[in-house]
N, C-alpha and C positions, 0 to 999 in steps of 0.2 A: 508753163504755168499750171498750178495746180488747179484742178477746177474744184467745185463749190460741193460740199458734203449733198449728197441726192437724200430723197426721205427716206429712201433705204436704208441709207447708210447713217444716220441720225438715228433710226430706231436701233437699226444693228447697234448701234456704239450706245445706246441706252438699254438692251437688253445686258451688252457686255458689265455694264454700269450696274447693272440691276446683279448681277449672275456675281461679279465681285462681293460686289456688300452680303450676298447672301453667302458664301465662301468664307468670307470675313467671320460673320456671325457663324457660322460652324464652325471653324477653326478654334475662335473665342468655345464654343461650349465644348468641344474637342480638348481644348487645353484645360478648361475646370475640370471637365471629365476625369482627367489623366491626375492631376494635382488629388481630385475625391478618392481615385483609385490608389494614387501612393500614399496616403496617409489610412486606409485600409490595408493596405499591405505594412505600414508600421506598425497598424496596432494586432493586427495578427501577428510578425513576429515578436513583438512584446507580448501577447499571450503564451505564444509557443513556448519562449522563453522562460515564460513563467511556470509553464504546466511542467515544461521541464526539468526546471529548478527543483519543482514541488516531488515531481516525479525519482529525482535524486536523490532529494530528502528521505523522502517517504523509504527509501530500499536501503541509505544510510541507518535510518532508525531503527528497521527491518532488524540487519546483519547488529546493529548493537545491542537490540532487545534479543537476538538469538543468542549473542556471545553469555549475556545476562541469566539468559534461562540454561543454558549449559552449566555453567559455575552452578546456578539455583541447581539442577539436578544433582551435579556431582555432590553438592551438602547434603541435600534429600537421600541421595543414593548412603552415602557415609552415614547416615543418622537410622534410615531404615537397618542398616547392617547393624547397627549398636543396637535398635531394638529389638532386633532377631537375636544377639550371642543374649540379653540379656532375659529375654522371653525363653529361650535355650536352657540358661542358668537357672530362671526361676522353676521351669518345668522339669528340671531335676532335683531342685529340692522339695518340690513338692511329693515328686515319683519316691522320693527317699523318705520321706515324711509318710506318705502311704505304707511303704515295707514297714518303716517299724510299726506300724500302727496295727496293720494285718496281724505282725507278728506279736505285740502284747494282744490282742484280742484271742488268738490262736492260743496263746496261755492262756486266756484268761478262758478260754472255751474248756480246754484241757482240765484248768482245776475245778472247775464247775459241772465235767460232763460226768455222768453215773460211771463207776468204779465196774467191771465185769466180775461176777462172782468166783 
């Protein structure tokens, strides 16, 4: 026959009692803990995700607004070149315009300059 619980073993089985429930109640904050942690871990990678995203864009835009300013040179460059043959053009009809102008002056010096005796 089993003999009768001694005070020892009443308190034993009440600290064990004790030492559960406090087990209990960490486990409990243990498990919120873990639940706080994964939904920071959601919203960090829904940040990532996002900066990501943004990050993709952003070098998308990049390579587009590069492709953009290429063509814009190559116009610039064609339009500089027209303004050069035509700056070209003009500076020869000016240079041309000079000679004859030298040259009726050079007459006009000749018939005005004193005759040598």
């Amino acid at each position: 026959m089993p003999s009768a619980p001694t005070e020892t073993d009443q308190k034993l089985a009440a600290d064990v009692a004790a030492l559960r429930a406090e087990l209990s109640h960490e486990f409990t904050g243990l498990a919120e803990f873990k639940g706080a942690v994964r939904n920071d871990l959601r919203r960090i990678k829904g940040i990532r995700a996002t900066l990501l995203l943004a990050a993709l864009s952003f070098a998308g835009w990049i390579i587009a607004d590069q492709a953009s300013l290429g063509t814009q040179v190559k116009g610039l460059d064609r339009r500089v070149d027209e303004v050069k043959e035509r700056l070209d053009r003009f500076e020869s009809k000016i240079e041309a315009r000079f000679d004859r102008l030298e040259k009726k002056l050079d007459a006009v010096i000749e018939r005005t300059a004193p005759k040598a005796p």
